[in-house]
C-alpha positions in Angstrom: 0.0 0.0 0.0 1.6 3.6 -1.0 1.2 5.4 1.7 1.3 9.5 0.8 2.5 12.0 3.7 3.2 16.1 3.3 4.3 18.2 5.5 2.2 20.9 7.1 5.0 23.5 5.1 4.1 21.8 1.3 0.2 21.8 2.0 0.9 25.8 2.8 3.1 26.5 -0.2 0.4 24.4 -2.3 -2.7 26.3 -0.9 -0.6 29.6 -1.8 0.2 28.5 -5.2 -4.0 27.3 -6.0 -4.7 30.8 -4.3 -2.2 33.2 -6.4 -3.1 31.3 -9.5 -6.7 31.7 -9.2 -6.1 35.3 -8.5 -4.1 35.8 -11.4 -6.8 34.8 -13.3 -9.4 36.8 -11.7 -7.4 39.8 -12.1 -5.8 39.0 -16.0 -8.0 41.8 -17.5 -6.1 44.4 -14.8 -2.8 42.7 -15.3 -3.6 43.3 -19.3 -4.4 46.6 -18.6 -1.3 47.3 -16.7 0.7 45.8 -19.1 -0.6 47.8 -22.1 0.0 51.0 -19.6 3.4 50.4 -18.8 4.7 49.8 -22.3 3.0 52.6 -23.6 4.7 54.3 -21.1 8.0 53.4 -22.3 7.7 54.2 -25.6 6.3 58.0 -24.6 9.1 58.4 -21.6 11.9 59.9 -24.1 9.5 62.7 -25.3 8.4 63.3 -21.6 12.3 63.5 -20.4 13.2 65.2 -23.7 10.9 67.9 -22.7 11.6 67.9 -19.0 15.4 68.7 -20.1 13.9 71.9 -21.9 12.9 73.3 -18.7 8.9 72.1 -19.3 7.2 70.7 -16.2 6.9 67.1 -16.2 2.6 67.2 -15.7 2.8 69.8 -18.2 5.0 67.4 -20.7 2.5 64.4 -20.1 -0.7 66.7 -20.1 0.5 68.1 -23.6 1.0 64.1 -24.9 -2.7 63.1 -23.3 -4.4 66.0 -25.0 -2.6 65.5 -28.4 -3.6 61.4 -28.1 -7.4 62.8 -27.4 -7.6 65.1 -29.9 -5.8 62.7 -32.7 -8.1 59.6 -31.8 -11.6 61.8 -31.7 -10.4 63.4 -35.0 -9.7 60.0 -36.9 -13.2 58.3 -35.1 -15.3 61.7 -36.3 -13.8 61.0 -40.4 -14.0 57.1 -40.0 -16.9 56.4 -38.1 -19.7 58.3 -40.6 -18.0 57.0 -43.9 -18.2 53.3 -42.9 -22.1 53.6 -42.0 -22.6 55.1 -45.4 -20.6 52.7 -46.9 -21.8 49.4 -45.3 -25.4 50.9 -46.4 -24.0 50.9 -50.3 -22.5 47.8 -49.7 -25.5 46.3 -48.7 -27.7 47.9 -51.4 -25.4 47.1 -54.8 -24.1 43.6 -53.2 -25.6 41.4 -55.8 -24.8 44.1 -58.4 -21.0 43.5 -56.8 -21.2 39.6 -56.8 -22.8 39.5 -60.9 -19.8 41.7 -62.3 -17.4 39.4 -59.9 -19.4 36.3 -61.1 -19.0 37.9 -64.7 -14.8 38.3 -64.3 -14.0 34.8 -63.0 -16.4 33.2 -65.5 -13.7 34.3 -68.5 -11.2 32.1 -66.5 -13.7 29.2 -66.2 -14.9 29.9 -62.5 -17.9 29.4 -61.8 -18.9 31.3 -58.2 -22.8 32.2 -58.6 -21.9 34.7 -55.9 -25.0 37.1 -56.9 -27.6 34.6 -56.4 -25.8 34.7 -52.9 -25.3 37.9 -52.1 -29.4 37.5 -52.7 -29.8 35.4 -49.2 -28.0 37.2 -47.3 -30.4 37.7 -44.4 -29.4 41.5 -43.1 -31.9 41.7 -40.9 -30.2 39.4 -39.0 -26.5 40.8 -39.1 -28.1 44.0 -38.0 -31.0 43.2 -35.6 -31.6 44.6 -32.3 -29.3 41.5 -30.3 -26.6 42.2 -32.7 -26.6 45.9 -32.0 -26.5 45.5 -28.1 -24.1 43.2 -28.3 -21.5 45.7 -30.3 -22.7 48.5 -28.3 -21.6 46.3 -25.3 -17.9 45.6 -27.1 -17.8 49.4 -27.7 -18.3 50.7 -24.6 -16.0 47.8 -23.1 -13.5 49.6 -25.4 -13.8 52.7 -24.8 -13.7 52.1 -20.8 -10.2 50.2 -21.5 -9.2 52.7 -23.4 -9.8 55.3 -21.3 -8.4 53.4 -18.0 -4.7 53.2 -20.4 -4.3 56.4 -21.0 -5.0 57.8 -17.2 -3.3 54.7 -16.2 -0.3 56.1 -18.5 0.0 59.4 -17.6 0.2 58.7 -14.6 3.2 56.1 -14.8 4.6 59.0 -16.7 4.0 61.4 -13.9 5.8 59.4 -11.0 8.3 57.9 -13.5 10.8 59.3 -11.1 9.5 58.2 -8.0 9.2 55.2 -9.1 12.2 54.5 -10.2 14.1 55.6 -6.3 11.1 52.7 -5.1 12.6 50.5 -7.4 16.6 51.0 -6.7 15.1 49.6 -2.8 15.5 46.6 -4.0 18.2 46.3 -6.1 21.6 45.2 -5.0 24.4 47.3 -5.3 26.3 45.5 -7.4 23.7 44.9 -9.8 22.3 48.7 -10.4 24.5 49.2 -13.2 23.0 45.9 -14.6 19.8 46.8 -13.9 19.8 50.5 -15.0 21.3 49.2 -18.7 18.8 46.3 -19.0 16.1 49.3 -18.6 18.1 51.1 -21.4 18.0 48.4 -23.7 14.0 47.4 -22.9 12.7 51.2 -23.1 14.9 51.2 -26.5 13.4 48.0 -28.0 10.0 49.1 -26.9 10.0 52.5 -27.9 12.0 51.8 -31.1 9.0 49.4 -32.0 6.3 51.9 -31.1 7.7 54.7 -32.8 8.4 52.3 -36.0 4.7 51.1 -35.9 3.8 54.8 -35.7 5.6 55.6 -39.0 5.0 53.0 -41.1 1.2 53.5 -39.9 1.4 57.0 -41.1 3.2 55.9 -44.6 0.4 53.0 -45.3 -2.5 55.7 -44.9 -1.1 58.4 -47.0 -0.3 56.1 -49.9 -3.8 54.8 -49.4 -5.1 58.2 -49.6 -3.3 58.8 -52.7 -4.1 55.9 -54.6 -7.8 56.0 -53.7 -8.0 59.3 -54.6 -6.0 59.2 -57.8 -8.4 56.3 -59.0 -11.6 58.1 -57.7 -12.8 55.8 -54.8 -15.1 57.8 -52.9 -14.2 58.4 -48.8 -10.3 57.7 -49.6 -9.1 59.3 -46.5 -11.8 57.5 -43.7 -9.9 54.0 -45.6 -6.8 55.7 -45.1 -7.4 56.0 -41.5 -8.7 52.5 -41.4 -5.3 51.2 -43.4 -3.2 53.1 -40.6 -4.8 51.3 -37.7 -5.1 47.9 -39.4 -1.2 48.0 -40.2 -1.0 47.9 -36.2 -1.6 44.5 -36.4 1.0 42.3 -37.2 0.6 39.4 -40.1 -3.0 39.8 -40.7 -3.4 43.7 -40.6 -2.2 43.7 -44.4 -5.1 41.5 -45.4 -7.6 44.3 -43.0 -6.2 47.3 -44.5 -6.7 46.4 -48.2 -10.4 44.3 -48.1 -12.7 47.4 -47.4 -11.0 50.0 -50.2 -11.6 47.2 -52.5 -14.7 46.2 -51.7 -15.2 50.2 -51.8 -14.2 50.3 -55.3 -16.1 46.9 -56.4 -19.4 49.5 -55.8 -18.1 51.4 -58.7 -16.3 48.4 -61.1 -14.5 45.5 -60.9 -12.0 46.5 -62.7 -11.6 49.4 -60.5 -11.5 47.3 -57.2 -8.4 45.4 -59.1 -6.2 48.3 -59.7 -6.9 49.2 -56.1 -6.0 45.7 -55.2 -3.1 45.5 -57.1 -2.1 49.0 -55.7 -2.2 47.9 -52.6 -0.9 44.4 -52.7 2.8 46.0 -54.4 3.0 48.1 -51.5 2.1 45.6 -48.3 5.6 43.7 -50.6 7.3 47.0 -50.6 6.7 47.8 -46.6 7.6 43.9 -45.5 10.7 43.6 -47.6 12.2 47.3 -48.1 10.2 49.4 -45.6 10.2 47.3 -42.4 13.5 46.5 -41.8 14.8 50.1 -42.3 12.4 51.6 -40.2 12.9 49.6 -37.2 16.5 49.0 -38.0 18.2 46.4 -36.0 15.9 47.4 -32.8 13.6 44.2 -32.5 15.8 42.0 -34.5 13.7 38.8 -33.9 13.8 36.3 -37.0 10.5 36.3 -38.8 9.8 32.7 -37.8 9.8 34.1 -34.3 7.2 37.0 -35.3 5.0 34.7 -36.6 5.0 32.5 -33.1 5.0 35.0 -31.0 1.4 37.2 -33.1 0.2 33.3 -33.3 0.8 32.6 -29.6 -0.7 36.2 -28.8 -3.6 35.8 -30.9 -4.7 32.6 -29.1 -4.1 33.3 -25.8 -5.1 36.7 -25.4 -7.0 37.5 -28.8 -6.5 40.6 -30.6 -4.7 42.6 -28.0 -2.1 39.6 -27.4 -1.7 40.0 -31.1 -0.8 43.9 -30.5 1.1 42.9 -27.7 3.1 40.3 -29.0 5.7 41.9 -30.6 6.9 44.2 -27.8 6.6 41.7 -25.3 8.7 39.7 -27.5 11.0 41.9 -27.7 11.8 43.2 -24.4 11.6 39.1 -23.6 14.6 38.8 -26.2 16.4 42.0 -24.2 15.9 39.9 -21.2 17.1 37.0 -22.3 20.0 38.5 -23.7 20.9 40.0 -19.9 20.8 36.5 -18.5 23.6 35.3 -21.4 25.5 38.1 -21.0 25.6 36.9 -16.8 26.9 33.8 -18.4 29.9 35.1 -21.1 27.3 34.5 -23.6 25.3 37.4 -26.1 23.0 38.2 -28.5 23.5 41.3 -28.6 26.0 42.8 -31.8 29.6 41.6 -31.6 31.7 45.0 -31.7 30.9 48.0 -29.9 30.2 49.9 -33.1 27.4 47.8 -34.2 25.6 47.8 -30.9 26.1 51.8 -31.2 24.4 51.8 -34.7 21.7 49.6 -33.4 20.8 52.1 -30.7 21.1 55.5 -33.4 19.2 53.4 -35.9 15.7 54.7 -35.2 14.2 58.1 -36.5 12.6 60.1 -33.8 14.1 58.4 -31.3 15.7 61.0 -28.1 16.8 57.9 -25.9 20.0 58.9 -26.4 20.5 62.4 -25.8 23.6 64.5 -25.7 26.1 63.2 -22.5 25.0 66.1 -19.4 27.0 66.9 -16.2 26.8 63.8 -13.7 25.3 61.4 -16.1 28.3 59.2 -17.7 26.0 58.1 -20.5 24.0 61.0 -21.1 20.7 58.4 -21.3 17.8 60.2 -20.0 15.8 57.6 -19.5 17.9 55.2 -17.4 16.8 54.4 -13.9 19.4 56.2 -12.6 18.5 59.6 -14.4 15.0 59.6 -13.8 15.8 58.5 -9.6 17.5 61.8 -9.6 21.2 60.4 -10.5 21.5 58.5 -7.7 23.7 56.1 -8.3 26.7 58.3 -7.9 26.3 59.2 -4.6 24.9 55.9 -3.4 28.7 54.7 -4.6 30.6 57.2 -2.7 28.2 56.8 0.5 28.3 53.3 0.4 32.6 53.0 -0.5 32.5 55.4 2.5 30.7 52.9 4.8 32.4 50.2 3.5 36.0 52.2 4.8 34.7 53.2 7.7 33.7 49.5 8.5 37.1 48.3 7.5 38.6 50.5 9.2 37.0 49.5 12.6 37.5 46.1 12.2 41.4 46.2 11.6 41.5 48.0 15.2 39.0 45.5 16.5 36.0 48.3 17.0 31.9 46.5 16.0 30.7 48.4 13.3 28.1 49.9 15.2 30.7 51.4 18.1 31.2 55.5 17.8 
């Protein structure tokens, strides 16, 4: 007979273990939240400290940063929002029009689709009855309320940055804060190189839409631009997002039109993913596509499609991570000579994380730990090589360290 015994100690640590896992699961959507917050944060601390250095108050810094994020986002909802409902309603009145002339091209290849006789059943009372609506006014509000809880949440990360960081330096060894404060470096690079990347390839991918929409005459080119800006956020499948509803725009008007504005499209999602992309973000994430593809994979399963937005930085600053424990170890992934691993930092446009070397600060990185806790770890070095004399000094004539 096996005969199973624990000690009173194991049942503890197992009870403790059942009860932090269930509240880690309770509290995922907070810990989500947080997450979102704090890398958000990172990318946006340069411009805060870059602006603190100018002599700007830091609550002035972040409110100027909150207001221009409000303003932007209402601005882009107010153009988006009204051309989609007018175009889903032209959509929705032409669709078997749309499906005939598509049925019509792929029947001089031999293709037989009967896609207007579809388009026919489609049952749009359905898609848009009273449960649907509730239920998407539910997601939207849900939305918005997240939204809104990240960018206070944000701000005010941004706002204590500097408290925070003294909190932190509590608990970090001495010999370890120069570890630490460079592992920070590198993270708040990686993140903030990615975010700042996303932000301009974003911007490129809507004005070319704009351009080419407007050039071939498809009416609300700039709400699709918009739309195109925010799908490219999205790693992977974004590409497939932002070119689906200009076409099926210009399908309203001629099937021949929605292929020039699909073939528009198509040459440019090539020319951002093999030209574009990698000179844009530079050697900051420098994760091998198979590892991309994991990670937005992995993201988009466990966590839907904000794991999919998340998975890239969190990837990233995992990578940074891992890098730190090698380098413990003699090993790195980091760039072999001192001059690459200087490119790789200078490699990003807009990027102030490393700003000109100031008085007291070495490195001249503003956003280091020890920067933002006020420089501290200069005089935590003399105070500490201070004690550690004075306690040397006591014990060679045989004095406690606590005796006057």
């Amino acid at each position: 007979m096996i005969r199973i015994e624990a000690s009173y100690r194991a049942i503890l640590l197992v009870g403790l273990a059942l009860i932090s896992l269930w509240m880690l699961t309770e509290l995922w959507p907070v810990i989500l939240l947080v997450l979102t917050s704090v890398i958000i944060m990172i990318g946006l601390l340069p411009y805060v400290e870059a602006m603190v250095a100018r002599r700007v108050p830091r609550s002035a810094a972040v409110l100027v940063l909150v207001v221009a994020f409000i303003v932007l986002t209402v601005s882009l909802f107010s153009l988006v929002v009204p051309a989609m409902i007018d175009e889903f309603q032209n959509i929705r009145e032409n669709l078997p029009d749309s499906g005939r002339e598509i049925d019509d091209l792929l029947g001089g290849f031999g293709i037989n689709t009967n896609l207007q006789e579809r388009a026919r059943e489609v049952n749009w009372n359905e898609i848009i009855s009273g449960r649907a609506a509730v239920d998407y006014g539910q997601r939207l509000l849900s939305a918005t309320i997240s939204v809104l809880t990240v960018v206070v949440m944000t701000a005010y990360l941004l706002l204590e940055m500097p408290n925070l960081a003294r909190f932190l330096y509590q608990f970090i060894p001495a010999d370890k804060e120069e570890d630490y404060d460079r592992l920070f470096d590198d993270v708040s690079r990686v993140v903030g190189g990615y975010l700042r990347g996303q932000f301009i390839t974003s911007l490129t991918i809507g004005l070319y839409t704009f351009v080419v929409l407007r050039i071939i005459g498809v009416p609300n080119p700039l709400a699709f631009a918009v739309v195109a800006g925010f799908a490219d956020i999205i790693p992977i499948i974004g590409a497939f997002i932002a070119i689906i509803p200009p076409v099926a725009a210009a399908l309203q008007e001629s099937s021949t039109q929605a292929l020039i504005v699909l073939a528009f499209l198509m040459a440019y999602q090539q020319f951002e993913d093999r030209f574009f992309v990698p000179r844009v973000y530079g050697r900051t994430l420098n994760l091998p596509p198979v590892i991309v593809l994991i990670a937005v994979l992995a993201g988009g399963e466990l966590l839907g499609i904000t794991g999919v937005l998340l998975a890239l930085p969190l990837t990233a600053a995992g990578r940074v991570w891992l890098d730190y424990i090698l380098r413990q170890r003699g090993v790195s992934l980091s760039p072999a000579s001192p001059e690459a691993e200087v490119a790789a930092r200078s490699d990003q446009p807009f990027a102030p994380d490393t700003p000109e070397p100031q008085a007291g600060d070495g490195e001249g990185r503003a956003t280091s730990l020890t920067a933002l806790a006020g420089r501290r770890l200069p005089r935590l070095r003399r105070n500490r090589g201070a004690s550690t004399g004075e306690a040397a000094g006591r014990a060679g004539q045989g004095q406690p360290e606590g005796s006057p």
